[in-house]
FILUMTI-427972 format. One record per residue: residue in one letter; x, y, z of N, C-alpha, C, O in turn. Coordinates in nm, 4 decimals. Layout:
   bator        nc1        nc2        nc3       cac1       cac2       cac3        cc1        cc2        cc3        oc1        oc2        oc3
       a          X          Y          Z          X          Y          Z          X          Y          Z          X          Y          Z
...
//
This chain:
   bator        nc1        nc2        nc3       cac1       cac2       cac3        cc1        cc2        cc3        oc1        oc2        oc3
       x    11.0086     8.9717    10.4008    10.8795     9.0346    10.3830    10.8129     8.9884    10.2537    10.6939     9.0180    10.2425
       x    10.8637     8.9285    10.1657    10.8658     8.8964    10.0411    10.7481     8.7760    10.0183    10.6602     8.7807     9.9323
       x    10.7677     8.6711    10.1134    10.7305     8.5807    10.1076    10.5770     8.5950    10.2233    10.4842     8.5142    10.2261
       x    10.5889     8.7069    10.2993    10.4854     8.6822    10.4116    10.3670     8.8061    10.3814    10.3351     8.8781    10.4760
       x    10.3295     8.8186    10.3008    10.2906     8.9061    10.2325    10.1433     8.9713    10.3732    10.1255     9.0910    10.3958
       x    10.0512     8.8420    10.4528     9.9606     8.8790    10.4944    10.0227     8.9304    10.6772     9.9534     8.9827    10.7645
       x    10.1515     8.8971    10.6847    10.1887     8.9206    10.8126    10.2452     9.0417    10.7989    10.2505     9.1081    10.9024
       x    10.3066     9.1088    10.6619    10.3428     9.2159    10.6693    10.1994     9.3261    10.7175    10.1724     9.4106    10.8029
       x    10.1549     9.2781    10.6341     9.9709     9.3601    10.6605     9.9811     9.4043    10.8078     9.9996     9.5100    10.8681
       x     9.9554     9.2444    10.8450     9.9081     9.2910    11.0269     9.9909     9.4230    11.0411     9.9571     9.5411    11.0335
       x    10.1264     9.3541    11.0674    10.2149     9.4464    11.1406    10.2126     9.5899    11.1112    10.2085     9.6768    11.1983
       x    10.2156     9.6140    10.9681    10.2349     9.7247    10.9837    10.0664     9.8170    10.9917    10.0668     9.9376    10.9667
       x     9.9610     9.7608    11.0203     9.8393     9.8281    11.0153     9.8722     9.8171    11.1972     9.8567     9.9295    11.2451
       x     9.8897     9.7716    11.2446     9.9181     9.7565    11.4188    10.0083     9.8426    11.4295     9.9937     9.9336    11.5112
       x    10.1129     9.8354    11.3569    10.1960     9.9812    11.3776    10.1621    10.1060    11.3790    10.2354    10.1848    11.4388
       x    10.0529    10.1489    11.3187     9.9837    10.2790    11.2958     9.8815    10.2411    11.3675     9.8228    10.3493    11.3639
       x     9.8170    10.1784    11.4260     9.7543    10.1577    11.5331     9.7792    10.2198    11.6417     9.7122    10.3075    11.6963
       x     9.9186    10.1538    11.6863     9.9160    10.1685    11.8351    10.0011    10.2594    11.8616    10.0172    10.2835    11.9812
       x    10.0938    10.3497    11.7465    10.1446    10.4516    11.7833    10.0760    10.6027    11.8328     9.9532    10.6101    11.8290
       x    10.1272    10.6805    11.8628    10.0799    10.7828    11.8886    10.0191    10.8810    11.7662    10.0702    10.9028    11.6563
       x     9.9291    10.9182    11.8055     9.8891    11.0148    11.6576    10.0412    11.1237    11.6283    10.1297    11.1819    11.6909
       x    10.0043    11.1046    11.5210    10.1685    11.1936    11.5223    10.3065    11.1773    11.4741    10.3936    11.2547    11.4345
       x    10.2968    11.0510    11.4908    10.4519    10.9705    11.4826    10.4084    10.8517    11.3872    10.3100    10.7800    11.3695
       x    10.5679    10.8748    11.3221    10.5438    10.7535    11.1930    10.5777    10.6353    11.1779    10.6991    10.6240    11.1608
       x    10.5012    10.5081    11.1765    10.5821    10.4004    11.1444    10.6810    10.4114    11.0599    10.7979    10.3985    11.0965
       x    10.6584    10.4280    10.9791    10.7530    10.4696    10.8724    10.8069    10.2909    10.8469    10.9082    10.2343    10.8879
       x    10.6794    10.2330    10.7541    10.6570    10.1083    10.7281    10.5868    10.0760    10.5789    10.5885     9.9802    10.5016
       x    10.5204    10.2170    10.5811    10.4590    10.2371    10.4556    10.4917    10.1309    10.2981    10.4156    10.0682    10.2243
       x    10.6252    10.1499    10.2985    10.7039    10.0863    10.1664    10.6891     9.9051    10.1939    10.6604     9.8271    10.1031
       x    10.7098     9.8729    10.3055    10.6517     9.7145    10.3148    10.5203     9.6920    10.3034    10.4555     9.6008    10.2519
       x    10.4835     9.8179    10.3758    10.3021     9.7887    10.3295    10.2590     9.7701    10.1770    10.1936     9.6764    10.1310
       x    10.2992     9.8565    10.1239    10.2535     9.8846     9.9939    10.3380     9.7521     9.8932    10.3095     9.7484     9.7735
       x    10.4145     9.6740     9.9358    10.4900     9.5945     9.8794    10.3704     9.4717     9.8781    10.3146     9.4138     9.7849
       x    10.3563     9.4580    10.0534    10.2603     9.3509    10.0405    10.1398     9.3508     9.9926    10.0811     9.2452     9.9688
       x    10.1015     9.4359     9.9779     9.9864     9.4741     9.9016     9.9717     9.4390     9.7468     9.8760     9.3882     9.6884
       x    10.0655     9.4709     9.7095    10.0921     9.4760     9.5399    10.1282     9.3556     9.5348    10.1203     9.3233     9.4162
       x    10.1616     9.2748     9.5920    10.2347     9.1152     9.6491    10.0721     9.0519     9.5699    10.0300     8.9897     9.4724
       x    10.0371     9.1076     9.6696     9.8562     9.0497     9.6907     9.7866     9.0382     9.5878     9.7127     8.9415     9.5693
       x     9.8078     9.1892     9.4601     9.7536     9.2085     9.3852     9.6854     9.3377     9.3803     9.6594     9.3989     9.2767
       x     9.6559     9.3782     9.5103     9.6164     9.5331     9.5239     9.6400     9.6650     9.5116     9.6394     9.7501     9.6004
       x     9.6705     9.6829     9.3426     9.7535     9.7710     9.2983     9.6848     9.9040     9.3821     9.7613     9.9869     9.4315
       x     9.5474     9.9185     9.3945     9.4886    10.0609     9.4335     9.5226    10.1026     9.5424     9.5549    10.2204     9.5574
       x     9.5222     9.9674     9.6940     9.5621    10.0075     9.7791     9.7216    10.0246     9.7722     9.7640    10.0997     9.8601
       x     9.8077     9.9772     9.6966     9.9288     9.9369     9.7255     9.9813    10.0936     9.6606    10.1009    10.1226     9.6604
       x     9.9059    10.1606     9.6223     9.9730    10.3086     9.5341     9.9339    10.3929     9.6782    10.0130    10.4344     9.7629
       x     9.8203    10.4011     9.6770     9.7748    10.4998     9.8480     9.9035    10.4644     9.9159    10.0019    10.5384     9.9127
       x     9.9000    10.3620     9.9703    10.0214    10.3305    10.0458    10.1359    10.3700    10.0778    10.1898    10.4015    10.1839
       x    10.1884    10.3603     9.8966    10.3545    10.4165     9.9003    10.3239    10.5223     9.8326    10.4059    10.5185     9.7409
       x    10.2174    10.6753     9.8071    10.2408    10.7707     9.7742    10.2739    10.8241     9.9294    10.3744    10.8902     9.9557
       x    10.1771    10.7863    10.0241    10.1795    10.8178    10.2098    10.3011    10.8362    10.2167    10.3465    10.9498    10.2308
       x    10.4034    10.6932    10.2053    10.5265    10.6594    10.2430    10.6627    10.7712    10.1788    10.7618    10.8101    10.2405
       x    10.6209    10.8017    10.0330    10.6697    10.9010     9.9736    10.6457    11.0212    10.0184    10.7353    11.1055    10.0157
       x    10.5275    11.0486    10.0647    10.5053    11.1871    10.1332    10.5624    11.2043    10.2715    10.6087    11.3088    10.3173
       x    10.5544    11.1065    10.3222    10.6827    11.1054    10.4684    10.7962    11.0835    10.4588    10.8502    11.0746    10.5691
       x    10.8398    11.0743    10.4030    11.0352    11.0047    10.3634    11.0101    11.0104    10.2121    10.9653    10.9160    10.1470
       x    11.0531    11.1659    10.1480    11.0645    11.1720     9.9443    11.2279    11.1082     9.9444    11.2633    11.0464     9.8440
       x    11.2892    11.1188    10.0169    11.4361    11.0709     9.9953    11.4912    10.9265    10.0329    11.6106    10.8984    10.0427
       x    11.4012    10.8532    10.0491    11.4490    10.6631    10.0577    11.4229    10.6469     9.9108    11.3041    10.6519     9.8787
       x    11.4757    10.6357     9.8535    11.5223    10.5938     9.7350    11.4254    10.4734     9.7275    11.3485    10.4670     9.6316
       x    11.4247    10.3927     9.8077    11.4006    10.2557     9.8229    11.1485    10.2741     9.7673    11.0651    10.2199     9.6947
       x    11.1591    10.3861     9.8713    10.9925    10.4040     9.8141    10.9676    10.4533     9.7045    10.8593    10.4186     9.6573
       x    11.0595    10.5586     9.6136    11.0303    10.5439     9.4868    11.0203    10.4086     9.3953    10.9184    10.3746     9.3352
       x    11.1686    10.3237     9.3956    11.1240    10.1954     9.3517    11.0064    10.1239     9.3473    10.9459    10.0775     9.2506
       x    10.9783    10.1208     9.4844    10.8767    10.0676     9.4763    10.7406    10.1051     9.3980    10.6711    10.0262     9.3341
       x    10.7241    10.2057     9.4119    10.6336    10.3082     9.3554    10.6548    10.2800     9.1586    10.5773    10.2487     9.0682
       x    10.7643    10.3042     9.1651    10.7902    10.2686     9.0207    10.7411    10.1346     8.9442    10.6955    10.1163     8.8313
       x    10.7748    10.0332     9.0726    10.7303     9.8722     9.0119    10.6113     9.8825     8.9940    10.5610     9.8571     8.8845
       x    10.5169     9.9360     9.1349    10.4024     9.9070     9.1631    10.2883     9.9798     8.9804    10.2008     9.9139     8.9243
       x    10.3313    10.1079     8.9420    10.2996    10.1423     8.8421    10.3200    10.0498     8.7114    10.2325    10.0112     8.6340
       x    10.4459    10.0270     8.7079    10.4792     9.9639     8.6135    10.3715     9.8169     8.5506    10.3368     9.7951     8.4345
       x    10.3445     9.7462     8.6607    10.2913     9.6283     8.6631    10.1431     9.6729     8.5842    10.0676     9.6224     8.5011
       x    10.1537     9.8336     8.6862     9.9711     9.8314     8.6454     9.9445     9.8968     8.4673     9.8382     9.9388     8.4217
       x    10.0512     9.8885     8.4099    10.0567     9.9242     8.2963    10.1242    10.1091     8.2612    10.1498    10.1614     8.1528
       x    10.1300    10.1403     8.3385    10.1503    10.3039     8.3238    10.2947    10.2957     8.3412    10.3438    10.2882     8.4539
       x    10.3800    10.2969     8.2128    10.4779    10.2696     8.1773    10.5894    10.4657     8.2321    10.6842    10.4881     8.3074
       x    10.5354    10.5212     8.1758    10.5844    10.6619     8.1575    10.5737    10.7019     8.2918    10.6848    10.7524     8.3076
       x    10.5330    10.7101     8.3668    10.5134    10.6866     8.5322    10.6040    10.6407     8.6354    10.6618    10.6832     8.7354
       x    10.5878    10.5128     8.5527    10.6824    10.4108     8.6336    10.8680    10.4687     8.6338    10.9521    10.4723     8.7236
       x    10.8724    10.5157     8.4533    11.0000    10.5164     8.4303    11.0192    10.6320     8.5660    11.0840    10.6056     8.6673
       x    10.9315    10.7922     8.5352    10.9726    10.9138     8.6313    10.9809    10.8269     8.7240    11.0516    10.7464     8.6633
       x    10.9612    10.7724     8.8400    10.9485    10.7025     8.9807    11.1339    10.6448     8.9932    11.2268    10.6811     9.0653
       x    11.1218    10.5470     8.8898    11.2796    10.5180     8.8802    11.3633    10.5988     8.8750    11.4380    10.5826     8.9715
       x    11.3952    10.6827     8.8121    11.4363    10.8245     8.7839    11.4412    10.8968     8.8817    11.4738    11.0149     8.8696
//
């Protein structure tokens, strides 16, 4: 996912597409990866706060959440997220 930053996009905006209202991709954390990949810290925080608000216990979307802050300068933020 790392490297495909605009195919992650599609997929996971098609994923919330074509599911049912209701039900979660639960993709959020790649979204918000590729995003921040991109450079789009604003969308890439919407993203993985969503992803955090559907799944607080993947460990894996705080990280992310943490980097994604971090980069954007909000150090004290970033650390709680890691944490």
């Amino acid at each position: 996912m790392h490297q495909y930053k605009d195919e992650a996009i599609i997929v996971c905006n098609t994923a919330k597409q074509n599911l049912p209202k209701g039900q979660n991709h639960n993709c959020h954390r790649h979204w918000a990866f590729a995003l921040y990949k991109k450079g789009d810290l604003s969308k890439a925080i919407k993203k993985i706060k969503k992803g955090v608000q559907l799944n607080p216990k993947d460990a894996d979307n705080w990280i992310v959440w943490g980097l994604i802050l971090r980069t954007a300068g909000n150090y004290a933020a970033a650390k709680h997220k890691f944490e």
